[in-house]
C-alpha positions in Angstrom: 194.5 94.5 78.1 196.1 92.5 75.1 192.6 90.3 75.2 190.7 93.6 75.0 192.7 94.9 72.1 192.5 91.8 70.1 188.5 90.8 70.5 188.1 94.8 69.5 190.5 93.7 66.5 188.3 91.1 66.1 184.8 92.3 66.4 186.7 95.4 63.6 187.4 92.3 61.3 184.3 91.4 61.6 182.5 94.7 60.8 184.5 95.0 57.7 183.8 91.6 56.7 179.9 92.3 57.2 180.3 95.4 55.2 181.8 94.0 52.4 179.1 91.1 52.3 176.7 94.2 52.7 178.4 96.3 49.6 178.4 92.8 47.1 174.6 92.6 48.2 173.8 96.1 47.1 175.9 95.2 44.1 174.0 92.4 43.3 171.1 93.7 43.5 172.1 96.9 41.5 173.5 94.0 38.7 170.6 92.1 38.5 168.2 93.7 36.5 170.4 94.7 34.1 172.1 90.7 33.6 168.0 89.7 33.3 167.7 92.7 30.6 170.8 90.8 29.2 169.5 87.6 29.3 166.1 89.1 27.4 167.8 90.7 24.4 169.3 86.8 24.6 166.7 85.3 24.6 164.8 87.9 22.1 167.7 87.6 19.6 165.7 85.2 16.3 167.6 82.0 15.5 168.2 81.6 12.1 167.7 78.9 10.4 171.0 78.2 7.5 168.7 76.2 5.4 166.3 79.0 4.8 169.0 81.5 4.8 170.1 79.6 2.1 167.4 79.4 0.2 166.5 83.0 0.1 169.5 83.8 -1.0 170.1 81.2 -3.8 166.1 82.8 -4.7 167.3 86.3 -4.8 170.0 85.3 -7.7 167.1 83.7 -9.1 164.9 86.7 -9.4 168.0 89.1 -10.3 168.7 87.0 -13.4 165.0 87.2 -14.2 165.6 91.1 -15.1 169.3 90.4 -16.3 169.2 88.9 -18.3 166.1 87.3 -18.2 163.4 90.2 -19.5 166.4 92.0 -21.1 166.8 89.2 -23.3 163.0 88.6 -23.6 162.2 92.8 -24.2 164.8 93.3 -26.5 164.5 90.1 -29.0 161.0 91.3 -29.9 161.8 94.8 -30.8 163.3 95.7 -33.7 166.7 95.3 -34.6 167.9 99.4 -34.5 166.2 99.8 -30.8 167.4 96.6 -29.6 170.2 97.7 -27.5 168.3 100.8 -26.3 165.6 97.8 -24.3 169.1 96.9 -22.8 170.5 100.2 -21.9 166.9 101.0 -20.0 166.8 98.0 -18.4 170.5 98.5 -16.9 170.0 101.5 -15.8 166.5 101.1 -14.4 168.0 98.0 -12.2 170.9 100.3 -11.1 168.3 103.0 -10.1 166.1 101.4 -8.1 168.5 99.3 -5.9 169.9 102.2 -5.0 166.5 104.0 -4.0 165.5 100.9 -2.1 168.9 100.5 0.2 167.8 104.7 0.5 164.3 104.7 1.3 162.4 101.9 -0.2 162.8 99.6 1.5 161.6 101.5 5.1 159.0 103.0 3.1 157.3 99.2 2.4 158.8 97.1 5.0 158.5 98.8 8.7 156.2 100.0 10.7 154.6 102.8 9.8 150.9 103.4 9.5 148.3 101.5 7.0 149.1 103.4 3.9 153.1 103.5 3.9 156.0 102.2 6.7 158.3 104.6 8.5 161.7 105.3 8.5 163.3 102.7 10.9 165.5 101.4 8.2 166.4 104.6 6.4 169.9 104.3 4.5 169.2 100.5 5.4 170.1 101.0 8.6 170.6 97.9 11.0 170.6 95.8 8.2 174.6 94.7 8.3 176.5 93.3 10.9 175.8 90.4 14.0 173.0 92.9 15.7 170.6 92.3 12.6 167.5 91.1 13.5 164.6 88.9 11.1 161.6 90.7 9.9 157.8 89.7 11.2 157.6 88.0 7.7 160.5 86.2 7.5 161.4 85.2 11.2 164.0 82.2 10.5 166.6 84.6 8.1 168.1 87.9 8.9 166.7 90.9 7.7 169.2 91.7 5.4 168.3 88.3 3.1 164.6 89.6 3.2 166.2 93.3 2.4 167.9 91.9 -0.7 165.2 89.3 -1.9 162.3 91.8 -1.9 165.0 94.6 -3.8 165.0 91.9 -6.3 160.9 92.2 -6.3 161.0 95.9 -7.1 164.2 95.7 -9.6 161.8 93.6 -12.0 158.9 95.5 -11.0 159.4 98.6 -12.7 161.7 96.6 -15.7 158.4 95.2 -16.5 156.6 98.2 -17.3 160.0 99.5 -19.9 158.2 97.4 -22.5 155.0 99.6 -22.5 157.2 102.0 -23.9 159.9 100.5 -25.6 161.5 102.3 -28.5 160.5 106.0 -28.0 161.1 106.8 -24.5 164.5 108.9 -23.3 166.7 107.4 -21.0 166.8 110.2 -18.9 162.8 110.0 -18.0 163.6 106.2 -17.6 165.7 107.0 -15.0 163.5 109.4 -12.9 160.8 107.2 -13.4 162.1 104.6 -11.6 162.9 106.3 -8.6 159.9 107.8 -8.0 158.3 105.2 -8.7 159.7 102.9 -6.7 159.1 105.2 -3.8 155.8 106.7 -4.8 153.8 103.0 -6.1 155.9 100.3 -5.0 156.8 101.0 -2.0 153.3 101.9 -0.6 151.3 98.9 -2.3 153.8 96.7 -1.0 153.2 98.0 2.4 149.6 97.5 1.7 149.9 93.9 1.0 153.1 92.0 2.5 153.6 94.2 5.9 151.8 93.0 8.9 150.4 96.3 9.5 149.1 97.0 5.4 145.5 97.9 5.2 145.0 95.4 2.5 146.7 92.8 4.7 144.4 93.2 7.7 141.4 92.7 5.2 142.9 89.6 4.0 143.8 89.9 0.5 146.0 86.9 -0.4 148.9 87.5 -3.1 151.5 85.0 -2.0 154.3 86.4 -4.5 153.1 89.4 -6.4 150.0 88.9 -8.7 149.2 92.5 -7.4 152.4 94.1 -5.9 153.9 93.0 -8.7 151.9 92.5 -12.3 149.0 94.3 -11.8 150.9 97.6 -10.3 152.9 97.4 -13.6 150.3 96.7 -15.9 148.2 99.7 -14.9 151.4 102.1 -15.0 152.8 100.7 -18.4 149.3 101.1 -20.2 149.4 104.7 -18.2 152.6 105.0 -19.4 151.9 104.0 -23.1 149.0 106.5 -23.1 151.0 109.4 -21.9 153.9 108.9 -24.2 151.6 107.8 -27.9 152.4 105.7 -30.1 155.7 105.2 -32.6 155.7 106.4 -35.5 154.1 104.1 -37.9 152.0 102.0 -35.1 149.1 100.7 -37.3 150.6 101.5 -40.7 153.8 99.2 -41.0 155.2 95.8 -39.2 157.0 95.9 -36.4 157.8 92.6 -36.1 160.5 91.1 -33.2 164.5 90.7 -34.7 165.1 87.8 -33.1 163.1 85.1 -31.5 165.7 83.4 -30.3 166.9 85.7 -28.1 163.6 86.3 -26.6 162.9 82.2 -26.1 166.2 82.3 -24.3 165.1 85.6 -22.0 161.9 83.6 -21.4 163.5 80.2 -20.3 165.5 82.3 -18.1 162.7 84.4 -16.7 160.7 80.6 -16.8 163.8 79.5 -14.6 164.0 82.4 -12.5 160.0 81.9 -11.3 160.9 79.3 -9.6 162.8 81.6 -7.0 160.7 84.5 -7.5 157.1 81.9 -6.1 158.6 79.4 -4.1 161.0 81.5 -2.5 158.4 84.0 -1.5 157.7 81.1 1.3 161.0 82.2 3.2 162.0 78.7 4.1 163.2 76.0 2.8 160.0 74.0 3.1 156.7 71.8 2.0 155.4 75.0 1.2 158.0 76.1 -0.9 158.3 73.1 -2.3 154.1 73.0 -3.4 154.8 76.7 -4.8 157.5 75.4 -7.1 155.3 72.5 -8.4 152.3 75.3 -8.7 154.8 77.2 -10.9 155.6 74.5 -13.4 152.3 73.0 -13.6 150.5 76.7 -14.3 153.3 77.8 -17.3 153.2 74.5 -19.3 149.4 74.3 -18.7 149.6 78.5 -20.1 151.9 77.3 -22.8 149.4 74.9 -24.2 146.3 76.6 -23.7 147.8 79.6 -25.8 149.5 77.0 -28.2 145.7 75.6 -28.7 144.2 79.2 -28.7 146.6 80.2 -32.1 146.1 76.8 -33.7 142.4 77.0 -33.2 142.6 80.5 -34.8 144.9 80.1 -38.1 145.8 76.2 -37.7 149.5 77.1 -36.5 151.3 76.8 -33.0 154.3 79.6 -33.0 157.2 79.7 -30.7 156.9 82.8 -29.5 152.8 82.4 -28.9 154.1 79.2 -26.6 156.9 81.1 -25.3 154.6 84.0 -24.3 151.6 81.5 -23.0 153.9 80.4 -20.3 155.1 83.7 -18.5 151.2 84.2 -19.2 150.6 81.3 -17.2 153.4 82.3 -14.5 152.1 85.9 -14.2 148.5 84.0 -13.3 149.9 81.6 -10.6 152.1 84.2 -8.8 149.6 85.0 -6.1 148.5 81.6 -5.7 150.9 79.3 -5.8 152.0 79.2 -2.2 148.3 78.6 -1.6 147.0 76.0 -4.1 147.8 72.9 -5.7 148.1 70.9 -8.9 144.1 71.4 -9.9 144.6 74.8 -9.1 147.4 75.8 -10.8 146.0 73.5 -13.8 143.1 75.6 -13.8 144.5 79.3 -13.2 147.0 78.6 -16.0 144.2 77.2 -18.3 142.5 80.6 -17.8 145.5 83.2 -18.3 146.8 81.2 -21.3 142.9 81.9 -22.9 142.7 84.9 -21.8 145.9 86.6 -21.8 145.5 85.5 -25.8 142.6 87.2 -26.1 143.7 90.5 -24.5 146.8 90.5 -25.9 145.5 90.2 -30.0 142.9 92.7 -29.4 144.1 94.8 -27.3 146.0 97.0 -29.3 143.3 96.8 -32.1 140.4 97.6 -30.1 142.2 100.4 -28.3 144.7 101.9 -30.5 146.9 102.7 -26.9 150.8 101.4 -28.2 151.7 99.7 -25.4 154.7 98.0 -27.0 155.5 94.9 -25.5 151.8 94.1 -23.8 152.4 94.9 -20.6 149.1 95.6 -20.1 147.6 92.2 -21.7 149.9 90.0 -20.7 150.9 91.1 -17.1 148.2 93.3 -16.1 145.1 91.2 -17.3 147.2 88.0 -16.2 147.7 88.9 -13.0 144.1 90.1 -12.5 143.2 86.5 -13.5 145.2 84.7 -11.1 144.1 87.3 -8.1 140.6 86.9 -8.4 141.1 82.9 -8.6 143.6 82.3 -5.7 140.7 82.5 -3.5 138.9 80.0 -5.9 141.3 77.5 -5.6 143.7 77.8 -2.1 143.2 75.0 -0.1 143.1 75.4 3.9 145.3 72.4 4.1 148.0 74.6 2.8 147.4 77.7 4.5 144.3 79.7 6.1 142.2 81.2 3.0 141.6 84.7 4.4 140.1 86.4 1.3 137.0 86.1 -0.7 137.3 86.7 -4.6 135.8 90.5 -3.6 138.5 90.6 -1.2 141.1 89.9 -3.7 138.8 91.8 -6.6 138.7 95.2 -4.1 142.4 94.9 -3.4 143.2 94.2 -7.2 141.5 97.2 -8.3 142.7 99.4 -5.7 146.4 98.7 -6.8 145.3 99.1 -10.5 143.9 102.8 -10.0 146.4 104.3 -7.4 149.3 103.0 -9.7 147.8 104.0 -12.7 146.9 107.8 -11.1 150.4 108.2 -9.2 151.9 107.1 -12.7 150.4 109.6 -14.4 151.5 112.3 -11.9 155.3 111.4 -11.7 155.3 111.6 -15.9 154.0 115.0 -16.1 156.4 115.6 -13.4 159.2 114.5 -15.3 158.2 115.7 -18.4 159.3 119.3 -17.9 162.5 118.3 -16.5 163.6 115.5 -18.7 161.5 115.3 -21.9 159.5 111.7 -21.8 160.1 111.1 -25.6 162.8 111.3 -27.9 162.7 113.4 -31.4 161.2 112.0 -34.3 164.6 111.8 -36.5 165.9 110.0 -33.3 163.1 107.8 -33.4 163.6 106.8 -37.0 167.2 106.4 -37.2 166.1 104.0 -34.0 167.4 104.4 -30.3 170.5 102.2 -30.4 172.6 104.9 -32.8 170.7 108.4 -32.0 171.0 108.0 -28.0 173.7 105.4 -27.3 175.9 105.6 -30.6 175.6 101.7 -30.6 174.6 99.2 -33.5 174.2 96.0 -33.5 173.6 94.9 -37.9 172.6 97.5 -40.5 169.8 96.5 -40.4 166.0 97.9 -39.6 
């Protein structure tokens, strides 16, 4: 009886041992496919690479201080004296518009998936940009997204600055400010899209603009001339100088914005590599080649080589190289900036002449026409050794004047927008007294 009881004990045991090796089995099996999803999201998390986080970063400052103070100081030194602070005022405020609008919307609008013509609304309110779960973007797979984020809000900061001198010294502040944001999210964004996203339109045809010959020049050229158009010309244009205050402070703004290239080409590579490295040379070579080139254009003209003519050949011949630098070498960027300094030269002294259109500051000539040049010859000139040449100068010449129409259209439409709601010019006591004292109650001399 007592051996019955205990093998029944026994063979009980036993059962309950069996279950329980039965239960962790089901378990197991119920826990595996959810450690292997684990184990994927592991394994799918990018690595990032400090270097090139680094980089970006130290290349966003870069192109921040190319609009402040970098084109501040440029803009405002070649006005004159009693508008001065009013190029500085627009700028700030522009700046603070847009990087607002791109953390909002922007930024989803150009950077995610979306269809050809514009990205959707993944990163709305910049969501999933902050914190350990960020990921990297397709375009930038060694740094998190949020150093991409912030390097390309840099891009559009400067990209609508530029197009402030097309209408310096008779616009209102308060159209300045609802131009930039919808133009940030109704031109930027979209060509962007077009161009640097995976998915663009003008990407999958191949158009090659390494850092923003036409995202960046020729969408603000075509809306400043636009622009310049829409709002006429000062009072006086054609009748009596209006000659910059203060070259020094635009050779200053134009060393910085020189300085700030540097950032805004080679760190378009988004690593800290031979590539970056070659677009940095590119840079350098193409704006002291520009600088010369216009130097020689102005002494060939009146026998004289002005500071300001050298000053302007060399953002003439860093608008040019933008596309290409990340794509050619020292021939090539010898060549491109041979060919904006000429030409930018040309279209910037007879431009206004031949037109009559007041674009103030030649956004038109200088950034528009230059970056024209150096689109249509980065195809010329990239080399396959650097990276795969994907575009033909049509290529490149379709997608250039694709930008330059839809900006200039879409330009036109948010003005007359705005121009009910805000006014787009100020009154013409204002505009003689000059901007500085009749909008912001600010001087800086007595004089004119």
């Amino acid at each position: 009886m007592a051996y019955g009881r205990g093998l029944g004990v026994t063979r009980a045991a036993m059962a309950g041992v069996s279950g329980l090796f039965l239960a962790a089995g089901a378990m197991a099996q119920a826990v595996a496919p959810a450690a292997a999803a684990a184990s994927a999201a592991v394994a799918a998390k990018p690595t990032f690479n400090g270097g090139d986080t680094a980089w970006l970063l130290v290349s966003t400052v870069l192109v921040l201080l190319m609009t402040i103070p970098g084109l501040m100081l440029f803009y405002s030194g070649m006005v004159r004296t009693k508008n001065a602070l009013s190029l500085i005022a627009h700028t700030f405020a522009a700046a603070a518009v847009v990087t607002i609008v791109w953390a909002l919307v922007g930024y989803s609008l150009a950077f995610t998936v979306g269809n050809p013509w514009v990205g959707g609304l993944d990163r709305l309110f910049a969501a999933n940009l902050i914190g350990a779960s960020v990921g990297a973007h397709p375009s930038a797979p060694t740094v998190p997204e949020s150093a991409f984020f912030l390097f390309q809000m840099a891009f559009a900061i400067i990209t609508f600055a530029l197009i402030i001198g097309a209408t310096a010294e008779r616009m209102r502040l308060s159209a300045t400010i609802f131009f930039a944001g919808l133009w940030t999210v109704v031109v930027y964004a979209p060509v962007a899209h077009w161009i640097w996203e995976p998915g663009g339109w003008l990407n999958a045809l191949g158009h090659m603009d390494f850092a923003g010959g036409t995202v960046v020049h020729i969408a603000a050229g075509s809306s400043g001339l636009v622009a310049a158009m829409v709002i006429g010309p000062r009072i006086g244009f054609g009748k009596e100088p209006m000659v910059p205050h203060n070259l020094l402070i635009t050779v200053l703004g134009a060393g910085l914005l020189w300085a700030g290239w540097f950032g805004f080409n080679a760190g378009s590579a988004f690593e800290a590599s031979s590539r970056a490295v070659g677009a940095l040379l590119a840079t350098q070579v193409a704006a002291c080649m520009g600088a010369l080139a216009w130097g020689f254009c102005e002494f060939v003209k009146r026998n004289q080589m002005s500071v300001l003519g050298m000053a302007t050949g060399a953002i003439a011949g860093l608008i040019a190289v933008t596309p290409a630098s990340g794509f050619v070498g020292i021939v090539g960027a010898v060549s491109i900036g041979l060919a904006a300094g000429v030409i930018c030269f040309v279209a910037v002294t007879k431009f206004k002449t031949v037109t009559g259109i007041d674009d103030s500051l030649d956004v038109f000539a200088l950034h528009g026409i230059g970056g024209l040049v150096g689109t249509v010859l980065t195809p010329v000139f990239a080399l396959t050794e650097i990276a795969p040449v994907t575009a033909t100068v049509w290529t490149n010449l379709m997608g250039a004047v694709a930008v330059f129409v839809y900006a200039g259209v879409a330009t036109w439409v948010i003005l007359m927008v705005i121009k009910p709601i805000a006014g787009l010019r100020v009154d013409a006591t204002s505009e003689k007294i000059g901007l500085d004292v009749s909008q912001h109650g600010e001087m800086l001399s007595s004089g004119q």
